[in-house]
N, C-alpha and C positions, 0 to 999 in steps of 0.2 A: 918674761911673762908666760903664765900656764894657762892655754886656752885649749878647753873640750870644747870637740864640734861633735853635736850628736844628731843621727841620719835618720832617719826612716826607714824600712829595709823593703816593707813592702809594696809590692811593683819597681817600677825602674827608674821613676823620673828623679826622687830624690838624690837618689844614687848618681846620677846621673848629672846633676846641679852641681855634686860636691867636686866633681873632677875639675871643675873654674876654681869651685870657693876656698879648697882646703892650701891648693899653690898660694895662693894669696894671704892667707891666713898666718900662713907659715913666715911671710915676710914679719909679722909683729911677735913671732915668741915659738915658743915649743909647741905643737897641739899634735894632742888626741884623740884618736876619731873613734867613736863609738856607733855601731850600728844596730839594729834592732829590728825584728820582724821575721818574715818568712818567705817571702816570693819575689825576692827580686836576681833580675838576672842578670847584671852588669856585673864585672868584676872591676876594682877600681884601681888603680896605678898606685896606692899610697897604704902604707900598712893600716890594718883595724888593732887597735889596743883591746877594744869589749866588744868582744861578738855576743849579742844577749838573746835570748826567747822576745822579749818586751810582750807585745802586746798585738798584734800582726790582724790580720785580714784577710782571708782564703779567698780567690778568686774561683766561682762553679763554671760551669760549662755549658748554662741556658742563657747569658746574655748579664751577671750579675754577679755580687757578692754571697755567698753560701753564708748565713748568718751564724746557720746552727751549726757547722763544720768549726767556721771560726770559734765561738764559743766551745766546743768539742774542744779547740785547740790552745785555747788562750793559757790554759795551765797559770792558773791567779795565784796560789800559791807562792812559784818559781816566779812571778813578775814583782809580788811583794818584795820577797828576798832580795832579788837585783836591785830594787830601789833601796832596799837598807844597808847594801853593798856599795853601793858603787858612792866613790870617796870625792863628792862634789866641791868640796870645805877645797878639795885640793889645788883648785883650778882659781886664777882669777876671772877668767870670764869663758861663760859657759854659753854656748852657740847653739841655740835648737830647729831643727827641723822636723818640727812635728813627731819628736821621738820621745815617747810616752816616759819610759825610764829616768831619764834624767829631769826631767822636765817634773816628775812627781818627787823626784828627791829631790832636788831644788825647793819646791814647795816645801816639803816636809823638815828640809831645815834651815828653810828660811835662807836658804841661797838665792843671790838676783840671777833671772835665768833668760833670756835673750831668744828670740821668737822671730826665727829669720827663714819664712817658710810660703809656700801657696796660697795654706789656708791662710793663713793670718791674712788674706787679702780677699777671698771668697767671701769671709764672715763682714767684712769691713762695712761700716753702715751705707756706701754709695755705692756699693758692688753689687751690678745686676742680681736679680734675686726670680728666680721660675717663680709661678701665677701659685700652685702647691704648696706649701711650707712643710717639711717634713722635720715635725718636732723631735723625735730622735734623733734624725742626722744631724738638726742644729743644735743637742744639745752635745751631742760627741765630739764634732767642730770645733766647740767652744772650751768640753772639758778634760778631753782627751789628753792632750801636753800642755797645761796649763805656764802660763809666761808671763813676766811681768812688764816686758813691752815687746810689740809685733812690729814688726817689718816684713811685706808681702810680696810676692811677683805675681802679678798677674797679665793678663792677653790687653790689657791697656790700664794707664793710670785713672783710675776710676775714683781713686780716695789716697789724701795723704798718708803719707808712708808706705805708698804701692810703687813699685815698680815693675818696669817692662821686663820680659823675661830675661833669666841666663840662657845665653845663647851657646852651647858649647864651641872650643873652639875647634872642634873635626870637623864642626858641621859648618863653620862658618867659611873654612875653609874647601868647603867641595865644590866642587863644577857643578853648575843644576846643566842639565840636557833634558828632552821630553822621548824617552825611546817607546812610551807608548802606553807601558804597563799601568796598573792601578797598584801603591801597595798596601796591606791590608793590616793594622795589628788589632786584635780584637778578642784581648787575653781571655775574657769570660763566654767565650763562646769554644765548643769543643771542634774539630776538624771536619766531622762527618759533618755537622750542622753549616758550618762556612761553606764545604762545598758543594751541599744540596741546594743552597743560594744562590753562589754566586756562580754555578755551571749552569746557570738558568738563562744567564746575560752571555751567550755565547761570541759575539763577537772585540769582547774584552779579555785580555791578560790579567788574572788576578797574581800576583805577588804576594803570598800569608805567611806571617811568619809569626806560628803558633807556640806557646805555651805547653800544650800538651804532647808533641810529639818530637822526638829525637833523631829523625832522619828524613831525607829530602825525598820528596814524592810528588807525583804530576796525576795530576786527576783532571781529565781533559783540557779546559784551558784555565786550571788552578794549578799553582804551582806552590807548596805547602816547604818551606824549611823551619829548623828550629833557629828562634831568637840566635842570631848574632849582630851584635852591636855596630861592627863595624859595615856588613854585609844591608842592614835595617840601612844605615843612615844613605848608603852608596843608592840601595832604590829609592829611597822615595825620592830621591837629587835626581834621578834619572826616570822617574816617576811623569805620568800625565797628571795625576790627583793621588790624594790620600783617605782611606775609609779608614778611622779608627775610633776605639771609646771615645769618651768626654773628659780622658784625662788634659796633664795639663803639658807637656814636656812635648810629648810626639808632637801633638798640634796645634803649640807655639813654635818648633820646629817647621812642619810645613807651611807653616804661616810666613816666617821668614823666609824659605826658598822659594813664595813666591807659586806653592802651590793648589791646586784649588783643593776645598778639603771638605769633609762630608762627616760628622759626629754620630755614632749612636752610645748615649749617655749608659751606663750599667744601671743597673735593678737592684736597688738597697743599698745607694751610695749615692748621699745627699750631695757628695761635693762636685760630683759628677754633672748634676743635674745644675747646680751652681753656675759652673763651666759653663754644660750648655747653654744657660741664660745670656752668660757676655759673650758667648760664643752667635748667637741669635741676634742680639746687639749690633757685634759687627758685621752681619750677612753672611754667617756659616749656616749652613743649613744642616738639621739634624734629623735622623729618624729615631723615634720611640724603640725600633728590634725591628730584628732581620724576617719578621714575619711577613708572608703571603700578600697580607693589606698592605703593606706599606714599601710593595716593589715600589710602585711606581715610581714615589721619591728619590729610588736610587736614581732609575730609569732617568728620572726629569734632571737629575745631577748631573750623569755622563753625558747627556748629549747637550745641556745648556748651562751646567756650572761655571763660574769663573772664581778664579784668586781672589781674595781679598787682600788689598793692601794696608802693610802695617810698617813702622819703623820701630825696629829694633836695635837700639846700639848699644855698642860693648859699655856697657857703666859699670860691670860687677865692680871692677877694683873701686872705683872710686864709694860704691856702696859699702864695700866692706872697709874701706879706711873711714869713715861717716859714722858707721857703728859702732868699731872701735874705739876710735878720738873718743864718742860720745858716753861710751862706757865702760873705760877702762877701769876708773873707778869706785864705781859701785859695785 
């Protein structure tokens, strides 16, 4: 059997899921991986077949998505072509995670295309849902990698066909210890702004590990490295709490170590705010931006936050032989 698995490129979590899914994958036939996007910084253990442009999402540096950059960047064109490219007819079953490319050629010719992703669980009609509805973002959610059945992970089963998240296995495997620090990822925000924040709260260790900068630096009690993956997972396990976006990976991550965790959702990114809804659900507490008004919340986090507990157990495999069985042949 020929199974494409196709990724998401932009940010890291997708990327990041595939390192469980693709092992397993590999037990039912040949597969290849297809990636698409712009910004993500994992490098994965397993060869990429199509490295594409697809369709991506620039992350800025005020707390949010750069729409107009993105658009700037999208090059429609070059995304048309890959979808008339890329030979879907070839595969028997095609794996998607929110990967625009395949997911529009599958569409386009009438390939069955398999929707095994986050959103498909944000959109899902019992998934908390923010007081706001922001009708672009819901309708991007819905038509971006179009699929013809979903399967979702999200931060609790919320609606059938949801699952608890993939838990990678590096992480599952680490020691948690509490050595004191906070660590921080908070890709849409730039370094000078992170440390005008959080050197405000001086008797905390901030731990950042930025997106925009390629070398380690100490900016009184901020300490600023670039994304490394394995360096990322070793703090926050040795971590007091974790400040990151409202993505979905880092902070089901700290939610399984068992550490206390603190969301601020990005600015022109519906699914974010999603997040934060079931994130609010389970008593994660979030700040709107790292503005002025809204110390306090930090403030009231560090000194009286606690964990919230969740159970997360290893079910990938048994997920992905579920999907397979169920659609091997369609």
């Amino acid at each position: 059997m020929k199974i494409l698995y196709a990724i998401q490129g932009t940010g890291n979590g997708h990327l990041s899921r595939s390192m469980d899914i693709v092992p397993l994958l590999k037990e039912y036939g040949d597969v290849d991986v297809l990636v698409s996007g712009m910004q993500g910084d994992l490098s994965v253990p397993f060869p990429v077949k199509y490295k594409l442009n697809g369709l991506g999402f620039i992350f800025g540096k005020t707390g949010g998505v750069d729409l107009w950059k993105s658009l700037y960047k999208a090059k429609l064109r070059l995304f048309i072509k890959e979808i008339n490219k890329l030979p879907v007819e070839d595969y028997d079953l095609v794996i998607n995670d929110f990967e625009p490319v395949s997911a529009w050629a599958c569409h386009l010719k009438n390939r069955f295309c398999i929707g095994l992703s986050h959103q498909a669980a944000v959109i899902a009609k019992n998934a908390p849902k923010p007081p706001d509805v922001d009708l672009m973002g819901n309708f991007i959610l819905n038509h971006y990698a179009p699929t013809n059945v979903q399967y979702g992970f999200h931060f609790a089963q919320f609606d059938k066909n949801i699952f608890t998240p993939v838990i990678r296995k590096q992480v599952r495997e680490q020691e948690i210890t509490n050595a004191g620090h906070y660590t921080v990822y908070l890709p849409a925000y730039d370094d000078k702004r992170l440390v005008k924040r959080l050197s405000e709260i001086k008797h905390v260790t901030w731990d950042v590990f930025s997106k925009h900068n390629k070398k380690v630096s100490r900016h009184k009690n901020v300490h600023i490295q670039p994304i490394n993956n394995q360096k990322f997972i070793k703090s926050m396990a040795s971590s007091a709490g974790v400040l990151c976006g409202a993505g979905f990976e880092t902070p089901a991550e700290a939610l399984f170590m068992g550490k206390k965790l603190i969301v601020i959702p990005m600015k022109n990114q519906y699914e974010q705010h999603l997040n934060a809804a079931a994130l609010k659900v389970m008593g994660v507490p979030q700040m709107k931006s790292l503005k002025e008004k809204h110390h306090h919340i930090l403030v009231n986090w560090l000194e009286n936050g606690k964990p919230v507990d969740v159970h997360y157990p290893d079910k990938t495999k048994e997920i992905i032989k579920m999907v397979v069985d169920k659609h091997v042949d369609q």
